[in-house]
C-alpha positions in Angstrom: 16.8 -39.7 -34.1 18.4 -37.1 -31.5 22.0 -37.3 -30.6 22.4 -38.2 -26.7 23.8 -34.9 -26.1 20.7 -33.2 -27.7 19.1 -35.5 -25.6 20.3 -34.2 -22.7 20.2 -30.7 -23.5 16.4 -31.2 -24.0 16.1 -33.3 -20.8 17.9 -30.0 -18.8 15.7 -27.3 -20.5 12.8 -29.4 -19.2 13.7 -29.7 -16.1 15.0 -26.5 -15.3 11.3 -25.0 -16.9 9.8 -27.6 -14.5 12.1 -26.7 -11.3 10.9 -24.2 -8.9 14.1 -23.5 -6.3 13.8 -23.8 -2.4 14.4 -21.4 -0.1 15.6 -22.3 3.4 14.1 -21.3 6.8 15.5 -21.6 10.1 12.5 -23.1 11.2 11.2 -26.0 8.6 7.9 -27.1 9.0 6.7 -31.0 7.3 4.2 -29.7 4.6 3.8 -32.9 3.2 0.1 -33.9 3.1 -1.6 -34.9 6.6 -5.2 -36.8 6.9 -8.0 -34.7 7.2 -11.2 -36.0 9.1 -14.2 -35.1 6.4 -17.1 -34.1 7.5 -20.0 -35.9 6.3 -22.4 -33.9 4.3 -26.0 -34.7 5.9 -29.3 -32.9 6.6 -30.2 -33.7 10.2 -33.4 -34.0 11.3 -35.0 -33.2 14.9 -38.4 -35.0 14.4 -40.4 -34.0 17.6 -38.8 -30.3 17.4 -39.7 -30.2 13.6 -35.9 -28.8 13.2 -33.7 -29.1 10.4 -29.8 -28.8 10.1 -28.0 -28.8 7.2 -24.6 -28.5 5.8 -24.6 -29.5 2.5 -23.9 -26.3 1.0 -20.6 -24.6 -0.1 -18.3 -23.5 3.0 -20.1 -25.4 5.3 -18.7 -26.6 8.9 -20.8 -28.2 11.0 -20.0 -32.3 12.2 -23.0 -33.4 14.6 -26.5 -32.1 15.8 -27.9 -33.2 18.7 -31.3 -32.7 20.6 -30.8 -31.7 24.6 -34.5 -30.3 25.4 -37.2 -29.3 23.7 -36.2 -25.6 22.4 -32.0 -26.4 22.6 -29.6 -28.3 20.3 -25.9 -28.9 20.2 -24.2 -28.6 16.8 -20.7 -30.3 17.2 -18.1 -28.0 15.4 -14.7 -30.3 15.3 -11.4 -29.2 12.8 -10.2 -30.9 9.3 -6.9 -32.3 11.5 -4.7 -31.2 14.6 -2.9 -29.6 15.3 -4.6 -26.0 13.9 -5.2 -22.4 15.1 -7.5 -21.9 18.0 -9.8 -20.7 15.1 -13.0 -22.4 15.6 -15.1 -22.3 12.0 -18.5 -23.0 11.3 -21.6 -22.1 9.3 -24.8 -24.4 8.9 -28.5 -23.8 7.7 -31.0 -24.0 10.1 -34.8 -23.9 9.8 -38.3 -25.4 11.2 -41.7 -26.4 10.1 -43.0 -23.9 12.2 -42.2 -20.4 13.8 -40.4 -21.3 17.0 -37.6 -19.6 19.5 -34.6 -21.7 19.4 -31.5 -22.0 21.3 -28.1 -24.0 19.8 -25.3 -24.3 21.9 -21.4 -24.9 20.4 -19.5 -27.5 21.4 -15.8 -28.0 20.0 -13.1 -29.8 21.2 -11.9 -28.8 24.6 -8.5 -27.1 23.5 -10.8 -25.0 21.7 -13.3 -21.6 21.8 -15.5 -19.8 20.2 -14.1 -16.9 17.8 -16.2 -15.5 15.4 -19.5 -13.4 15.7 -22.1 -15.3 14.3 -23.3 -13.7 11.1 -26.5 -14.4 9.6 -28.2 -14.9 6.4 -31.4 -14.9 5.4 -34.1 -13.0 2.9 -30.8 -12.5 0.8 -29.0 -10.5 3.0 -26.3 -11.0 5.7 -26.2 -8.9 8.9 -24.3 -9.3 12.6 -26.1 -11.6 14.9 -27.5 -8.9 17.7 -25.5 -9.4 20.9 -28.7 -9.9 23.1 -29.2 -13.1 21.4 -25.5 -14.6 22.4 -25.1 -15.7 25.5 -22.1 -16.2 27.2 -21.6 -19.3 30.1 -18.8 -21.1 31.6 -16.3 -20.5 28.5 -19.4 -21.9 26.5 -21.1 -20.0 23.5 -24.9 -20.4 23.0 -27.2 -18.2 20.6 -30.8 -17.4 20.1 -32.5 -17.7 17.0 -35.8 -16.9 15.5 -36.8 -19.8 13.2 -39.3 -20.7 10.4 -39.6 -23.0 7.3 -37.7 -20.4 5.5 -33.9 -21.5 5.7 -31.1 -18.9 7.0 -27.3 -19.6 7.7 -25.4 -19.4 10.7 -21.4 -19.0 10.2 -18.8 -17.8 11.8 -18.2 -15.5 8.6 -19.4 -14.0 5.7 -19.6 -17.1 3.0 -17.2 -16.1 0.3 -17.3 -19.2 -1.4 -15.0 -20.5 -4.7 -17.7 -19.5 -7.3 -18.3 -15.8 -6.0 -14.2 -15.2 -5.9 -14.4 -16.4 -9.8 -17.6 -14.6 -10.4 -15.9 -11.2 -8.7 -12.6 -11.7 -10.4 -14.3 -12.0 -14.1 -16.9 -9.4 -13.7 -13.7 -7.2 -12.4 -12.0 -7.7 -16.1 -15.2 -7.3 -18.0 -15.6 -3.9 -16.8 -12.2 -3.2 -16.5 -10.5 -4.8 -19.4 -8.3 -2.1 -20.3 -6.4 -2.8 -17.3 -7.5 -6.1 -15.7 -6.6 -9.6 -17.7 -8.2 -12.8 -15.7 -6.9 -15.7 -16.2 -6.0 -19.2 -14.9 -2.9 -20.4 -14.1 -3.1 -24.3 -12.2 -5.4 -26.1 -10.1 -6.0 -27.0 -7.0 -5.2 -30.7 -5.6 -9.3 -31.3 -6.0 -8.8 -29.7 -9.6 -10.6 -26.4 -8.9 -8.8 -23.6 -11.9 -6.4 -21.7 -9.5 -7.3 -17.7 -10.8 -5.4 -14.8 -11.3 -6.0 -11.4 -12.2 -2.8 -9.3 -14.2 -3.1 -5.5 -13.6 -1.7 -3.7 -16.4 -2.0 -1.7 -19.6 -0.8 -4.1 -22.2 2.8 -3.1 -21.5 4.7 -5.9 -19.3 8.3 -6.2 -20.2 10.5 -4.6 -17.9 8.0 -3.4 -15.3 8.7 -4.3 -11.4 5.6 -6.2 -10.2 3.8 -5.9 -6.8 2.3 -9.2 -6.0 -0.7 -9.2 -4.0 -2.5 -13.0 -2.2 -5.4 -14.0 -0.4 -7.9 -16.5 1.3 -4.7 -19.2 2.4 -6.6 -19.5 5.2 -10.9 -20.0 4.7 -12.1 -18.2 6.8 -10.7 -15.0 6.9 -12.7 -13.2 4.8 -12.2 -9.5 5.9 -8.4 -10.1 4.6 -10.1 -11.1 1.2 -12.6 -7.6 1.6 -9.5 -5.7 1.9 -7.6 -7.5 -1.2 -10.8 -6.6 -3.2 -10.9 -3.0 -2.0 -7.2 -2.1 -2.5 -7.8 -3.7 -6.1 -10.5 -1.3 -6.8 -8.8 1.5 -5.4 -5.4 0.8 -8.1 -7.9 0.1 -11.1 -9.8 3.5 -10.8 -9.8 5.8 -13.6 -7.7 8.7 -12.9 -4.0 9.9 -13.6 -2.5 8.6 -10.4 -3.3 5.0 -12.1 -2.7 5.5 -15.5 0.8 6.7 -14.4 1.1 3.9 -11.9 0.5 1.2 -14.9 2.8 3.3 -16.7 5.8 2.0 -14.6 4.7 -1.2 -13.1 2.3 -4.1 -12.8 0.2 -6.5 -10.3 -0.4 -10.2 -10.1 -2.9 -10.7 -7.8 -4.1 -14.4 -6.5 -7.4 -14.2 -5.4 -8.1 -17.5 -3.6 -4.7 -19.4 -3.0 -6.7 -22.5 -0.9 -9.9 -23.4 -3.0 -10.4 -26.3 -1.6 -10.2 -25.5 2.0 -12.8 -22.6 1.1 -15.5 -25.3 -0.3 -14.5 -27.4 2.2 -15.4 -25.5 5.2 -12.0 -25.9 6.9 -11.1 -24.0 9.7 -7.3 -23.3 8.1 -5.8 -25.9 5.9 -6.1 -26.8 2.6 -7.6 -30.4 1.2 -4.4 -32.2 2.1 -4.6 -30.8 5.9 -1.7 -28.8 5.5 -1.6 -24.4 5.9 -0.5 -23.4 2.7 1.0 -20.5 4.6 3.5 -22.9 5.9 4.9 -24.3 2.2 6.7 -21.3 0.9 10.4 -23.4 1.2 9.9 -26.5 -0.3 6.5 -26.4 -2.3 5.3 -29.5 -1.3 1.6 -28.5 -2.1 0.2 -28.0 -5.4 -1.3 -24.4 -5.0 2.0 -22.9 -3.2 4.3 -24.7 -6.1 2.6 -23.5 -9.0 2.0 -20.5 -7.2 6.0 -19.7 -6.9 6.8 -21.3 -10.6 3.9 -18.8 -12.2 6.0 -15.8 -10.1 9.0 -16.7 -11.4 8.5 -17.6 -14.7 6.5 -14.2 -15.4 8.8 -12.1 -13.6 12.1 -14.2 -15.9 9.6 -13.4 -19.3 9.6 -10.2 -18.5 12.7 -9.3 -17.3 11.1 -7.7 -14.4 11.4 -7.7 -10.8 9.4 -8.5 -7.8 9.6 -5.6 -5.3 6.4 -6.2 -2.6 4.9 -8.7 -2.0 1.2 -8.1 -0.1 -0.6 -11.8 1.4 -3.9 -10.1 2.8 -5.1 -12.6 5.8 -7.4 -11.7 8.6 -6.7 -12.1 12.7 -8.5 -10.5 16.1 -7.4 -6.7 14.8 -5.5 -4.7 12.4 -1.6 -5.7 11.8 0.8 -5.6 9.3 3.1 -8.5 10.2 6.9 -7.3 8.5 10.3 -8.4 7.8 13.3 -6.4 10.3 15.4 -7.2 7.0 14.6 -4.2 4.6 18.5 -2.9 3.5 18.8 -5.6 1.3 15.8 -4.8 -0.4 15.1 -3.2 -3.6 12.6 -0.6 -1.6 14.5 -0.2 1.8 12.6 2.8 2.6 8.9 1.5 1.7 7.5 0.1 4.7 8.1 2.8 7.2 6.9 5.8 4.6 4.1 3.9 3.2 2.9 3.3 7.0 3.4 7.5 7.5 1.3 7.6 4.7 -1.5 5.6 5.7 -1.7 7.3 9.3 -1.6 10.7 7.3 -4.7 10.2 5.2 -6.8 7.9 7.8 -8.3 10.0 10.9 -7.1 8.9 14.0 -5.7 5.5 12.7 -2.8 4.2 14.1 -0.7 1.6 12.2 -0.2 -1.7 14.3 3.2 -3.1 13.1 4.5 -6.6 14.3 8.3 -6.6 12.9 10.5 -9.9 12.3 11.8 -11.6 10.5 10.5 -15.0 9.2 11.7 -18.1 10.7 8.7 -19.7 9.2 8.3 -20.8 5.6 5.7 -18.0 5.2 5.2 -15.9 2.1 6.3 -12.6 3.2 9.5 -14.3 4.1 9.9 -15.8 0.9 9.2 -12.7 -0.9 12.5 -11.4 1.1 14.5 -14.5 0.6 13.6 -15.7 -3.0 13.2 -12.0 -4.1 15.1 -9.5 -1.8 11.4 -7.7 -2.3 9.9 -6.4 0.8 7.7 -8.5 2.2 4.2 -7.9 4.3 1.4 -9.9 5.7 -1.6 -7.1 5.7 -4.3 -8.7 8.3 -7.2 -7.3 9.1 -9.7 -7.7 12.3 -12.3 -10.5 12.3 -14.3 -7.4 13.9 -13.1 -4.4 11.5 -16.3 -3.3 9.8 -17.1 -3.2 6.3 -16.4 0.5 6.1 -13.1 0.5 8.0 -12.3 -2.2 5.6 -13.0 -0.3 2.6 -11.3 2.7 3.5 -7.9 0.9 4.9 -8.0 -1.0 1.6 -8.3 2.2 -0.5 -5.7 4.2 1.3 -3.3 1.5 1.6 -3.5 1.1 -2.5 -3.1 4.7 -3.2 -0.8 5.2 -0.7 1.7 2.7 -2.3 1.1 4.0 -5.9 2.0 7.7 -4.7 5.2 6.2 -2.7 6.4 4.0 -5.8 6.0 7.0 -8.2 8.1 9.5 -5.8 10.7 6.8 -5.1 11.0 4.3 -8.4 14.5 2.8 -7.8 
């Protein structure tokens, strides 16, 4: 039988395994969980058009479907909870009995308006929805469609749903297991396996670690391109890498809000909350185990966090940054690194929106909990897929050539 002090000493190591510490913002934000309103997965079914809507797929957003004449339907697009971004999400399947012209008009709460492009899908393949079949009207979004029996989806955004994030991240360490190592580290509050992918050569003690995060918020896909692309671009087989892994290592989170994702919601996670609103208190499961995996690996390895990069996606290209950067371990990083990038993409200009975080967000906490320098890397809901690639790959390569001329 243990001795009460042993007791005790046991109790504290637990405890102290189990604690994750707070970090305090001037502005706190209640992260504890909110109601959702779920949307009810359904076919609906226009008899006299011969019309079918559906949303019982992965990623899906649609509420209500409703006939107003005989080529025109209303699809009802409302939020998980409020209050939210002015973010409106959606994506349904649509198709008919018979080839037919076919207008659907969107109709979201008042406070609300459309966003996103319509992207479509259909004989395996996504593309832009042409602009001649959108039509704008008193601050009211309608779009023309071309339908048959054959089923194609409407959304707001590319569908990058849970399994093709798991699929990428594990066909990323089979072909790159020399340097990738996928893993999982929690689960979400619906129990999806939280992933994570560690970027490095076998070697992990002692090496400062760049974290890298994406897809808080479902939608925002192009952040996610960008996450995948700067990934790539670190991974690649040449001496600026092998001498990069040589000195330090990545943990990168490829889908922090699972649930949200499969969900369809327009920002927050199952238990209506933004996850990018928990980094103080960790009062949802993916942010706590989130910050305890950080923490414990960087403690194993006597290492240190020294950027932290949450790729997200907004109306353009912006790196949102902390004004703190003396107290950092890389002072100098965020104004050479952004030289960089302008120097090696044509006629790019860095947008840079500089402040520091009153909000429990995570580049704040990478400053706070970390003294690491901090960044929330977003990318245009409009950037395309090539401008995506290339920021992605010059940002990555950028930062390993800045690390290796200025290790600290």
């Amino acid at each position: 039988m243990k001795r009460p002090f042993q007791l005790l000493f046991s109790f504290l190591i637990i405890y102290s395994c189990g604690n994750t510490k707070h970090v305090s913002f001037e502005n706190y934000i209640d992260t504890t969980d909110k109601l959702i309103n779920e949307q009810k997965k359904q076919t609906f079914y226009s008899e006299d058009q011969e019309v079918f809507v559906s949303n019982e797929f992965s990623g899906a957003r649609i509420n209500d479907f409703e006939k107003i004449n005989d080529s025109t339907v209303r699809v009802v697009i409302n939020p998980e909870n409020e209050p939210i971004n002015n973010s409106a999400y959606y994506a349904f399947k649509i198709w008919s009995k018979s080839p037919k012209t076919y207008y659907v008009n969107f109709d979201y709460p008042e406070e609300y308006n459309h966003r996103y492009i319509p992207k479509i899908y259909k004989n395996n393949s996504w593309t832009i929805l042409d602009s001649l079949n959108i039509i704008e009207q008193n601050n009211k979004t309608s779009i023309k469609l071309s339908l048959n029996n054959s089923p194609q989806i409407v959304a707001a955004q590319q569908i990058e749903d849970y399994n093709s994030v798991i699929s990428w991240s594990k066909t990323l360490d089979e072909k790159n297991s020399n340097l990738v190592h996928f893993d999982y580290y929690g689960e979400s509050s619906e129990k999806r396996k939280l992933p994570i992918l560690k970027l490095n050569n076998g070697g992990t003690k002692n090496k400062d670690v760049i974290v890298l995060l994406t897809r808080q918020h479902p939608p925002e896909v192009t952040g996610y391109y960008a996450f995948q692309h700067f990934i790539n671009s670190l991974i690649k087989e040449n001496n600026l890498s092998k001498q990069f892994f040589d000195k330090y290592q990545i943990l990168a989170f490829p889908i922090l809000n699972p649930d949200g994702v499969e969900k369809g919601h327009w920002r927050h996670n199952a238990n209506g909350v933004d996850t990018n609103r928990d980094w103080s208190r960790y009062n949802q499961k993916e942010i706590k185990q989130t910050v305890k995996y950080i923490n414990k690996y960087v403690k194993k390895n006597h290492s240190r966090v020294i950027i932290g990069l949450d790729f997200h996606s907004t109306w353009y290209d912006v790196f949102y940054t902390n004004k703190e950067r003396a107290s950092t371990t890389l002072p100098n990083f965020v104004s050479e690194w952004f030289e960089g990038i302008e120097a090696n993409y044509p006629n790019y200009k860095v947008k840079e929106a500089s402040g520091n975080s009153l909000k429990p967000v995570s580049k704040g906490w990478f400053l706070k909990a970390h003294n690491a320098v901090g960044i929330t890397f977003e990318i245009g809901d409009k950037t395309p897929k090539e401008n995506i690639e290339l920021i992605g790959n010059i940002a990555a390569t950028q930062m390993m050539e800045l690390l290796l001329d200025t290790k600290n």
